[in-house]
N, CA, C and O atoms as CSV, one atom per row, in Angstrom:
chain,resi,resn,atom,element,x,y,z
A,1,UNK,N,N,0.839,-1.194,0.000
A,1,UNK,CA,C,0.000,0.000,0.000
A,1,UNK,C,C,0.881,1.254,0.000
A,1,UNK,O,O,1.967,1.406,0.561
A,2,UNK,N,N,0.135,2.183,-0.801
A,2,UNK,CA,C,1.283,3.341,-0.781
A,2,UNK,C,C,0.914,4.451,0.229
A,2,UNK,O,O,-0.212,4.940,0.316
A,3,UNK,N,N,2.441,4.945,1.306
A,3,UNK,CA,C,1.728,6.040,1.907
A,3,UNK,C,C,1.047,6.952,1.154
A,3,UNK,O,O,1.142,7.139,-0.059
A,4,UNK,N,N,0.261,7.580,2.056
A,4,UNK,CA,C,-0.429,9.115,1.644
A,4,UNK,C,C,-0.113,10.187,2.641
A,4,UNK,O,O,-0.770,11.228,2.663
A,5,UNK,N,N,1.123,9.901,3.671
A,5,UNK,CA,C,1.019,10.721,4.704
A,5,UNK,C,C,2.293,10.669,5.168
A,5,UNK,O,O,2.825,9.560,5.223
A,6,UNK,N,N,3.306,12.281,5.750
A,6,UNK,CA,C,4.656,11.901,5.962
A,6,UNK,C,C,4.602,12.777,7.335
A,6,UNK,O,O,3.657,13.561,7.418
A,7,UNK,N,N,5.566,12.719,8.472
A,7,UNK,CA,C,5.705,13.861,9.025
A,7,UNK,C,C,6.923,14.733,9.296
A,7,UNK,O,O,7.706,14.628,8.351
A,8,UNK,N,N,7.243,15.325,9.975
A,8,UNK,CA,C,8.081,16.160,9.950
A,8,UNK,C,C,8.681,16.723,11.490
A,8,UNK,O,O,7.733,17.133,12.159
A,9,UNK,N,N,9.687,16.817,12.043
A,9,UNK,CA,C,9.310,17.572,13.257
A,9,UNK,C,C,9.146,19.241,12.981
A,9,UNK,O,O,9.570,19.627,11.892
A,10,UNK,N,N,8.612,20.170,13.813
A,10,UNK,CA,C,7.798,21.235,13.287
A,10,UNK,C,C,8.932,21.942,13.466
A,10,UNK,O,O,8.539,23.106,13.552
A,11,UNK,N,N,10.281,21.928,13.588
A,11,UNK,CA,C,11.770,23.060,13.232
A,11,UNK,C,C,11.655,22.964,11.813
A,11,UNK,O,O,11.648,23.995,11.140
A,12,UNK,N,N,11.548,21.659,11.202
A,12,UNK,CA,C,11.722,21.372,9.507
A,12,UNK,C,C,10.705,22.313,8.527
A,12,UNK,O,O,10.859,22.565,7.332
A,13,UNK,N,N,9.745,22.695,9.325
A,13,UNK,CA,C,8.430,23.219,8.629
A,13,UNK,C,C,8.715,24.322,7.529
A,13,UNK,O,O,8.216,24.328,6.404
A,14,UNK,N,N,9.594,25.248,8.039
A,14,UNK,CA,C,10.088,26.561,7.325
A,14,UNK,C,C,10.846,26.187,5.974
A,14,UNK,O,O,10.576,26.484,4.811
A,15,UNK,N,N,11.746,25.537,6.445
A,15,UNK,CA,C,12.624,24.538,5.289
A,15,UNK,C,C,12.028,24.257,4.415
A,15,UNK,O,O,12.141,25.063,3.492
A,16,UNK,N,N,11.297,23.316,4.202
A,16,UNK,CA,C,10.424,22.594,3.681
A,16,UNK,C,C,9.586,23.363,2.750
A,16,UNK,O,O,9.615,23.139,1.540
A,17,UNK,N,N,8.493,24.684,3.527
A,17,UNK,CA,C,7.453,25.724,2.424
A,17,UNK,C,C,8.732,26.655,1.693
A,17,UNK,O,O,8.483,27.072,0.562
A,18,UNK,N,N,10.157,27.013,2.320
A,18,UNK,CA,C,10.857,27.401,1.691
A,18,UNK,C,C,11.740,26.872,0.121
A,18,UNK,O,O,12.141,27.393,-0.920
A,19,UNK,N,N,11.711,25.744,0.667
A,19,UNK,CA,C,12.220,24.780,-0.492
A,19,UNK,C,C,13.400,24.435,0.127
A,19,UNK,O,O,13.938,23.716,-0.714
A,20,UNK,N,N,13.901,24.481,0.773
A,20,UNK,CA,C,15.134,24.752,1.216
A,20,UNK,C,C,15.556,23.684,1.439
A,20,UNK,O,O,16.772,23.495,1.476
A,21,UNK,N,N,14.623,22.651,1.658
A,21,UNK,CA,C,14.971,21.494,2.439
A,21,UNK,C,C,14.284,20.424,1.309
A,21,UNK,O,O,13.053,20.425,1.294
A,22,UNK,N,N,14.871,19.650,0.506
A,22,UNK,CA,C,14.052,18.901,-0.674
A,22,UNK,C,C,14.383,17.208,-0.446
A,22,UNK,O,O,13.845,16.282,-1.053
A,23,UNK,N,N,15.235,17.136,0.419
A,23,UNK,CA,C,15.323,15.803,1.176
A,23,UNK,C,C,15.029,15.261,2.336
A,23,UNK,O,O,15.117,15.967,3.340
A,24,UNK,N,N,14.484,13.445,2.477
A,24,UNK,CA,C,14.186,13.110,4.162
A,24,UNK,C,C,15.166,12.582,3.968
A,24,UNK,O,O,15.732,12.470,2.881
A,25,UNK,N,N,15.495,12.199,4.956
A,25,UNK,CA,C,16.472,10.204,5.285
A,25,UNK,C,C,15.581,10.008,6.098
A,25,UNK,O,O,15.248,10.765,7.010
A,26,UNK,N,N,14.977,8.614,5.729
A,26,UNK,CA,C,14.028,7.834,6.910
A,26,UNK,C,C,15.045,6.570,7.169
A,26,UNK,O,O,16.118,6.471,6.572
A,27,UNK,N,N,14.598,5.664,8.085
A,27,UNK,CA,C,14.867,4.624,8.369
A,27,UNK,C,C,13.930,3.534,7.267
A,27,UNK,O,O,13.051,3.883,6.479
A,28,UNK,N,N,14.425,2.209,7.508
A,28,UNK,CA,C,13.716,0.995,6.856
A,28,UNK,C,C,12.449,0.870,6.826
A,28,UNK,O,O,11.898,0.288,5.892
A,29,UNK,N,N,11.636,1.511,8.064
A,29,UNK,CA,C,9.941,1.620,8.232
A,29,UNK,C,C,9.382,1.980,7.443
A,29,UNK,O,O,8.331,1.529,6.990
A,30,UNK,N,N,10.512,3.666,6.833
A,30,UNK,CA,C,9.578,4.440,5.946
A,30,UNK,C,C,10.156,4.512,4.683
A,30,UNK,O,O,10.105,5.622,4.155
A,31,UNK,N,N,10.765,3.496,3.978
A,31,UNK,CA,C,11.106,3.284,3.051
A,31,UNK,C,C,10.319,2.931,1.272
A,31,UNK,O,O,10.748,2.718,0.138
A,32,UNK,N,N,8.648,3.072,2.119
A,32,UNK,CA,C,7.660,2.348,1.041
A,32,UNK,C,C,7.063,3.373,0.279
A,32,UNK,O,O,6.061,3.127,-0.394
A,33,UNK,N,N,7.858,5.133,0.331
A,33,UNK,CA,C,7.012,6.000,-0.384
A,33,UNK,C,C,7.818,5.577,-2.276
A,33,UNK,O,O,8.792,5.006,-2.765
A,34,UNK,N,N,6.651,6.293,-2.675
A,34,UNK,CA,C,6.605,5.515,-4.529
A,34,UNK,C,C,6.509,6.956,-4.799
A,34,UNK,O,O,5.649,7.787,-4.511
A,35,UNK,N,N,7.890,7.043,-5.579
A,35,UNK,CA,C,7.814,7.934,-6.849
A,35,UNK,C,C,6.464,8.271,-7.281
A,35,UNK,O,O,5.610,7.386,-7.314
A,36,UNK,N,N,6.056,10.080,-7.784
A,36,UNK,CA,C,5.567,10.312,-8.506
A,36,UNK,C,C,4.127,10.547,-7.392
A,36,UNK,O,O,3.268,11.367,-7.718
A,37,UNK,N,N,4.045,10.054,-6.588
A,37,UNK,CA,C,2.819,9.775,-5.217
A,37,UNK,C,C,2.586,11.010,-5.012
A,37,UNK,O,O,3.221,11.743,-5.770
A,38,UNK,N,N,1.628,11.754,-3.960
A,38,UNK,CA,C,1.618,12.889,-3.354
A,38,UNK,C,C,1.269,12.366,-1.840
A,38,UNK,O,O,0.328,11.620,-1.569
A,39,UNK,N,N,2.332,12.973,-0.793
A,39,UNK,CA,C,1.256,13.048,0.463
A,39,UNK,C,C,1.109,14.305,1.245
A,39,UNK,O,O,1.935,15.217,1.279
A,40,UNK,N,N,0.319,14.271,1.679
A,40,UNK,CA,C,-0.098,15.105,2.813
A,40,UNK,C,C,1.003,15.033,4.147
A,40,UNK,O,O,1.159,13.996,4.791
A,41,UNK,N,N,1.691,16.240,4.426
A,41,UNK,CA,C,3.232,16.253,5.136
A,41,UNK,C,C,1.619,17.218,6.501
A,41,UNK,O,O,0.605,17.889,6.313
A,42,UNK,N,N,2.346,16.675,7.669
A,42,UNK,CA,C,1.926,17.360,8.941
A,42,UNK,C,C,3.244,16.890,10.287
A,42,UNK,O,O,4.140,16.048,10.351
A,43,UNK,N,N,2.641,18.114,11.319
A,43,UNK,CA,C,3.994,17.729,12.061
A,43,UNK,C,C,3.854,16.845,12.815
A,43,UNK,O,O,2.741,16.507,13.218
A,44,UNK,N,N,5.023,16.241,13.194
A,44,UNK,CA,C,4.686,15.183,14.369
A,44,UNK,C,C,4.541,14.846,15.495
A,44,UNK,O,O,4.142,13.801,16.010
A,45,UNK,N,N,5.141,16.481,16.162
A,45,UNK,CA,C,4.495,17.041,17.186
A,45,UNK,C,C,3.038,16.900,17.938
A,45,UNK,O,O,2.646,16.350,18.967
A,46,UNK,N,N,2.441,17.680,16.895
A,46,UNK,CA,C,0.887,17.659,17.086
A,46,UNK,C,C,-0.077,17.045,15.870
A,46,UNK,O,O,-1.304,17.058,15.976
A,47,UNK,N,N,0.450,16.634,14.979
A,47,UNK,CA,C,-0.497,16.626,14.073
A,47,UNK,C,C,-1.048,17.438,12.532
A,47,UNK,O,O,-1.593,16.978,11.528
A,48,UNK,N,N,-0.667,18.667,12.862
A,48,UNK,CA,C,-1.079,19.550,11.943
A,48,UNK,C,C,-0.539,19.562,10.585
A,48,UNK,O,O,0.680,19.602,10.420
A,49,UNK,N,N,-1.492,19.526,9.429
A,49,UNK,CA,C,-0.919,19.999,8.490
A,49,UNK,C,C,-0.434,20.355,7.761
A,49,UNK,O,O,-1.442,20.347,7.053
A,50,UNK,N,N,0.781,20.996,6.697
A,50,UNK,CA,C,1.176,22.290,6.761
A,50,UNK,C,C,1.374,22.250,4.889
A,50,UNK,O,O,1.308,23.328,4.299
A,51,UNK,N,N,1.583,21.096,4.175
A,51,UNK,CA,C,1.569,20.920,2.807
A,51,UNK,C,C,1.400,19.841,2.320
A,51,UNK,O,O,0.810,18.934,2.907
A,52,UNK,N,N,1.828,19.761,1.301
A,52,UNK,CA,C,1.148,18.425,0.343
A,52,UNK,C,C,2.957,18.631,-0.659
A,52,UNK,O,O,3.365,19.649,-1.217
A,53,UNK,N,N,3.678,17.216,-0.549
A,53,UNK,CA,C,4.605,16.635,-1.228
A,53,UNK,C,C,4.620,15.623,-2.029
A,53,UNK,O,O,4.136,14.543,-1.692
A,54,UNK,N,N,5.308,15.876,-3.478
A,54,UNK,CA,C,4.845,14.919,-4.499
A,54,UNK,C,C,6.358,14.332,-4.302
A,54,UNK,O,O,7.237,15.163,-4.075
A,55,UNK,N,N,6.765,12.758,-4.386
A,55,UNK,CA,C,7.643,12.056,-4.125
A,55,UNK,C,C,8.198,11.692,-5.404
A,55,UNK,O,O,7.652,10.958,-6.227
A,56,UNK,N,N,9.634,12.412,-5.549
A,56,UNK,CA,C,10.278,12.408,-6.783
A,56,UNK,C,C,11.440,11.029,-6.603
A,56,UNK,O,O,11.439,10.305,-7.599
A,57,UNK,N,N,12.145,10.708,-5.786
A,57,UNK,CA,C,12.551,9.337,-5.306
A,57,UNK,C,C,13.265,8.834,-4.347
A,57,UNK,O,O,13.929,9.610,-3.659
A,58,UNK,N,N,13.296,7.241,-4.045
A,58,UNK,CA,C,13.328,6.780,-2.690
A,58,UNK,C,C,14.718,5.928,-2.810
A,58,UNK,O,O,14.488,4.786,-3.209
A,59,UNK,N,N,15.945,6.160,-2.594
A,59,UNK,CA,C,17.287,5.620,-2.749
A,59,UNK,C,C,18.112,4.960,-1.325
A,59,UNK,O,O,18.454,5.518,-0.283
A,60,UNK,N,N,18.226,3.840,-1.687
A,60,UNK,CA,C,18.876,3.897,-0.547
A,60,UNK,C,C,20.515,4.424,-0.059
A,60,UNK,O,O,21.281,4.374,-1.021
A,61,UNK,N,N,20.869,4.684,0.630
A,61,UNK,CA,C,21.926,5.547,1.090
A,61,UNK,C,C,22.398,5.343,2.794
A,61,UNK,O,O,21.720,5.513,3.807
A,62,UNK,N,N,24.630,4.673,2.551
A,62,UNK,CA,C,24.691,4.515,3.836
A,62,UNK,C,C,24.783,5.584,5.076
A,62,UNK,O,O,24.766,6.727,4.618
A,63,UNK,N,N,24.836,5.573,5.906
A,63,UNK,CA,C,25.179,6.766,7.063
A,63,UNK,C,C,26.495,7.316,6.602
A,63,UNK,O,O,26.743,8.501,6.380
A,64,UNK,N,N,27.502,6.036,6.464
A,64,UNK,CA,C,28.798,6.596,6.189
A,64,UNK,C,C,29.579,7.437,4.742
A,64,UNK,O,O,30.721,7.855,4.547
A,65,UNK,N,N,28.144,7.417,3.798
A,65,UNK,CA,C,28.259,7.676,2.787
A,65,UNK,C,C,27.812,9.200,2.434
A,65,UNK,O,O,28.049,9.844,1.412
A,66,UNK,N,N,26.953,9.644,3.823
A,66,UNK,CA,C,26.210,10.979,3.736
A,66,UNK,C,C,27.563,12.106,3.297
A,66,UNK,O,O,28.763,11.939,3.518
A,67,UNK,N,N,27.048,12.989,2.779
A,67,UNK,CA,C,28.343,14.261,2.222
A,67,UNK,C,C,27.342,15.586,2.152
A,67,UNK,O,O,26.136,15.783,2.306
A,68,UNK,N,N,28.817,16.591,1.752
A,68,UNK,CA,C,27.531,17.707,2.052
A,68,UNK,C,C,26.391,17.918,1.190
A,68,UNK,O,O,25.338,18.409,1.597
A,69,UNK,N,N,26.627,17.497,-0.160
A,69,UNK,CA,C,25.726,17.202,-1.135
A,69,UNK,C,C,24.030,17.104,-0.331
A,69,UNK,O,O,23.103,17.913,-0.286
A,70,UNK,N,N,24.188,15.876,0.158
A,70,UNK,CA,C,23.016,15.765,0.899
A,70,UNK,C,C,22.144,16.806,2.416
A,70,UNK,O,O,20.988,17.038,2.768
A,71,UNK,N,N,24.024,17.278,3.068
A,71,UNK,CA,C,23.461,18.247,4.117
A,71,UNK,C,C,22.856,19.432,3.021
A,71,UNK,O,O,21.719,19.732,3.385
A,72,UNK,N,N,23.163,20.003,2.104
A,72,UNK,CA,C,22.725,21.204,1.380
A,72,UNK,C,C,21.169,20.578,1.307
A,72,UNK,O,O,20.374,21.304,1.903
A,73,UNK,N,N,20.793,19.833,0.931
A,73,UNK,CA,C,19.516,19.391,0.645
A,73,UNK,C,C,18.666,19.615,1.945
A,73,UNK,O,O,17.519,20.054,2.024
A,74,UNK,N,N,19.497,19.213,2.928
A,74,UNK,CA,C,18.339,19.157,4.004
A,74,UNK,C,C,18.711,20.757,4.505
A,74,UNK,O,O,17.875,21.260,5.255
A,75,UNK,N,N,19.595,21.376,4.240
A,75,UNK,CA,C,19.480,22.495,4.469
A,75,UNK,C,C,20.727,22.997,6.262
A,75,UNK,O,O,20.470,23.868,7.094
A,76,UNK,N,N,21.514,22.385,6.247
A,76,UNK,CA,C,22.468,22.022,7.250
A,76,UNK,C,C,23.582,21.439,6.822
A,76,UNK,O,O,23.761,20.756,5.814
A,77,UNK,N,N,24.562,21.865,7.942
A,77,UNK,CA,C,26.260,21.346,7.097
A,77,UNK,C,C,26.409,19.582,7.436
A,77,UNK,O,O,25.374,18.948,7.639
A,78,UNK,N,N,27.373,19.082,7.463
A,78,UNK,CA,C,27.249,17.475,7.506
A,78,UNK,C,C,27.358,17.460,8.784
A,78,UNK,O,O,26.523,16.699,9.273
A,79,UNK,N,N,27.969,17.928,9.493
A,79,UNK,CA,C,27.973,17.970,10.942
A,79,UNK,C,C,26.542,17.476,11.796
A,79,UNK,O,O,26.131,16.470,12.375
A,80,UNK,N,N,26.009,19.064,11.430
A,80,UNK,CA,C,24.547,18.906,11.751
A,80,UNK,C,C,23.488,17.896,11.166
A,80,UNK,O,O,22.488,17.539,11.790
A,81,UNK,N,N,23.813,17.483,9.924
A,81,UNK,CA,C,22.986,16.574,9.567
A,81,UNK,C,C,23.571,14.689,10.355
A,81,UNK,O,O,22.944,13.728,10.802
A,82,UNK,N,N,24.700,14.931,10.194
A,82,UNK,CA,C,25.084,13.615,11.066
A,82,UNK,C,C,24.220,13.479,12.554
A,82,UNK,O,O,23.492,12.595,13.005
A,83,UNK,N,N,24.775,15.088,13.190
A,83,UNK,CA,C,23.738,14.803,14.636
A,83,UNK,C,C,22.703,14.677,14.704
A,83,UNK,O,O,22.339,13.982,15.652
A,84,UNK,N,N,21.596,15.248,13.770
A,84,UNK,CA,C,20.093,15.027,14.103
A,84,UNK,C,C,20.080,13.495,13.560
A,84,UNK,O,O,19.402,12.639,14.128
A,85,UNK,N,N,20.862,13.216,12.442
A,85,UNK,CA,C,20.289,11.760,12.119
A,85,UNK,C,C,20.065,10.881,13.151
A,85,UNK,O,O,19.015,10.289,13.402
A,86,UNK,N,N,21.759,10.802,14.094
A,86,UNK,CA,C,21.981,9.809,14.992
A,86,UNK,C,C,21.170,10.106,16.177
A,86,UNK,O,O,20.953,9.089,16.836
A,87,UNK,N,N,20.524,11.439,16.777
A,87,UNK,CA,C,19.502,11.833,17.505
A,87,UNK,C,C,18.070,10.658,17.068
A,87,UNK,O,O,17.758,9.577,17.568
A,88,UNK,N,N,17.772,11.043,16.522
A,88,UNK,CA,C,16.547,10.148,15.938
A,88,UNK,C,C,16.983,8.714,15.580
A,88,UNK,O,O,16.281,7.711,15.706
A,89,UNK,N,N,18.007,8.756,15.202
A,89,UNK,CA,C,18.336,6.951,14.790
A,89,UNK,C,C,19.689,6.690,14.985
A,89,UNK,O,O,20.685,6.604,14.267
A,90,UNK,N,N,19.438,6.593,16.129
A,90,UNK,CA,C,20.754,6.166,17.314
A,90,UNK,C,C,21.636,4.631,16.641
A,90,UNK,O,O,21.111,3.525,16.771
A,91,UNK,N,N,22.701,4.772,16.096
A,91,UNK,CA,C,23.205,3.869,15.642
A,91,UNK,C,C,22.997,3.491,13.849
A,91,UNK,O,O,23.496,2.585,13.180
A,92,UNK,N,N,22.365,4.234,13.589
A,92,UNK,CA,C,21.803,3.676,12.326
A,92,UNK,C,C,22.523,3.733,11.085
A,92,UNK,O,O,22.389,4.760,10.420
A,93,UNK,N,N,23.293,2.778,10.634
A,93,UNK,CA,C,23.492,2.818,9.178
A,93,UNK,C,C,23.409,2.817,7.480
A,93,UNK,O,O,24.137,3.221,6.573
A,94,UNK,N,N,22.049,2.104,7.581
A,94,UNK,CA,C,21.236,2.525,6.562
A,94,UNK,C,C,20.703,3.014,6.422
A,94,UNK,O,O,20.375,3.272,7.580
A,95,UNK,N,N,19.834,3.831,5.577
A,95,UNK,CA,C,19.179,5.017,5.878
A,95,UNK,C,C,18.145,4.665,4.247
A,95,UNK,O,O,18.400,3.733,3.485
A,96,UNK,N,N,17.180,5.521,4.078
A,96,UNK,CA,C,16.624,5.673,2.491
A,96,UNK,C,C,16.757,7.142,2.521
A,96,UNK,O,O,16.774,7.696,3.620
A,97,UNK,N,N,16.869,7.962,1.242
A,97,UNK,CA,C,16.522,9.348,1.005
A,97,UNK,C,C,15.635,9.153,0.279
A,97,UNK,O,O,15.523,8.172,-0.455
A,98,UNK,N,N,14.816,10.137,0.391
A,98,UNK,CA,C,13.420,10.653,-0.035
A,98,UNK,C,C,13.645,12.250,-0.647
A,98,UNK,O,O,14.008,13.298,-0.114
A,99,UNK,N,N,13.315,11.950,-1.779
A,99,UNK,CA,C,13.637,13.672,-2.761
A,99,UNK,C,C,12.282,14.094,-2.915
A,99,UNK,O,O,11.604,13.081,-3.088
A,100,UNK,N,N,11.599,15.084,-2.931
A,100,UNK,CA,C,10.618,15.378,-2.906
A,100,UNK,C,C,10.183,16.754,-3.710
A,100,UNK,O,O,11.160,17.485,-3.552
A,101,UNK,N,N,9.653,17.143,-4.134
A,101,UNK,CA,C,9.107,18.654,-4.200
A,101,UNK,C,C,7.619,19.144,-3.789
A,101,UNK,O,O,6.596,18.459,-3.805
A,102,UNK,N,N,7.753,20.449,-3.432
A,102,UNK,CA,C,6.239,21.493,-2.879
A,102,UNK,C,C,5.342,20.990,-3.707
A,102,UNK,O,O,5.823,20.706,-4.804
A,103,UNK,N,N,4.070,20.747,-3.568
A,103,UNK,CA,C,3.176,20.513,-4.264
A,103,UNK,C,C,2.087,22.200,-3.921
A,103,UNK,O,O,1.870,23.081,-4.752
A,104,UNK,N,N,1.708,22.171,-2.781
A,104,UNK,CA,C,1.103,23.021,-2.614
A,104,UNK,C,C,0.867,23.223,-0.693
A,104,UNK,O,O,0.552,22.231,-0.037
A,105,UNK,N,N,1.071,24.593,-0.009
A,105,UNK,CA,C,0.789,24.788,1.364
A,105,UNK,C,C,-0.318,25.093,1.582
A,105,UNK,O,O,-0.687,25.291,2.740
């Protein structure tokens, strides 16, 4: 089944309606979004809302392989993108990226 629904924590929100931010890295869970899809992005905080993302593609990619290439995407240097990763996914070496673009806020 294909998602229809992603979230976000609500710091990412700005990023994101900015463009600024055109990549996820999820873990293995959320690895099942399909090219070309749209979902409905809200935070994960509370719930809310905030746009609609059409899923351009889902690659997999190691931890040790991340570069700044990818921090520019998420909008942070590699540093910072190393720490929030391992914050949220303590140990984790595989990862998927998710490329995405604005559909509409």
């Amino acid at each position: 089944m294909t998602p229809t629904t992603m979230t976000f924590f609500e710091r990412f929100e700005a990023d994101i309606l900015s463009g600024k931010k055109t990549i996820t890295l999820r873990d293995e869970a959320e690895k099942h979004y399909v090219p070309d899809s749209v979902v409905t992005v809200s935070t994960f905080e509370v719930g809310r809302e905030f746009c609609r993302l059409k899923i351009l593609s889902v690659e997999p990619v190691l931890f040790d392989a991340l570069s700044d290439y990818h921090a520019e995407q998420e909008n942070m240097t590699l540093d910072e993108l190393r720490e929030v990763i391992q914050d949220i996914y303590p140990g984790i070496q595989e990862l998927y990226l998710i490329s995405y673009q604005l559909v509409d806020a």
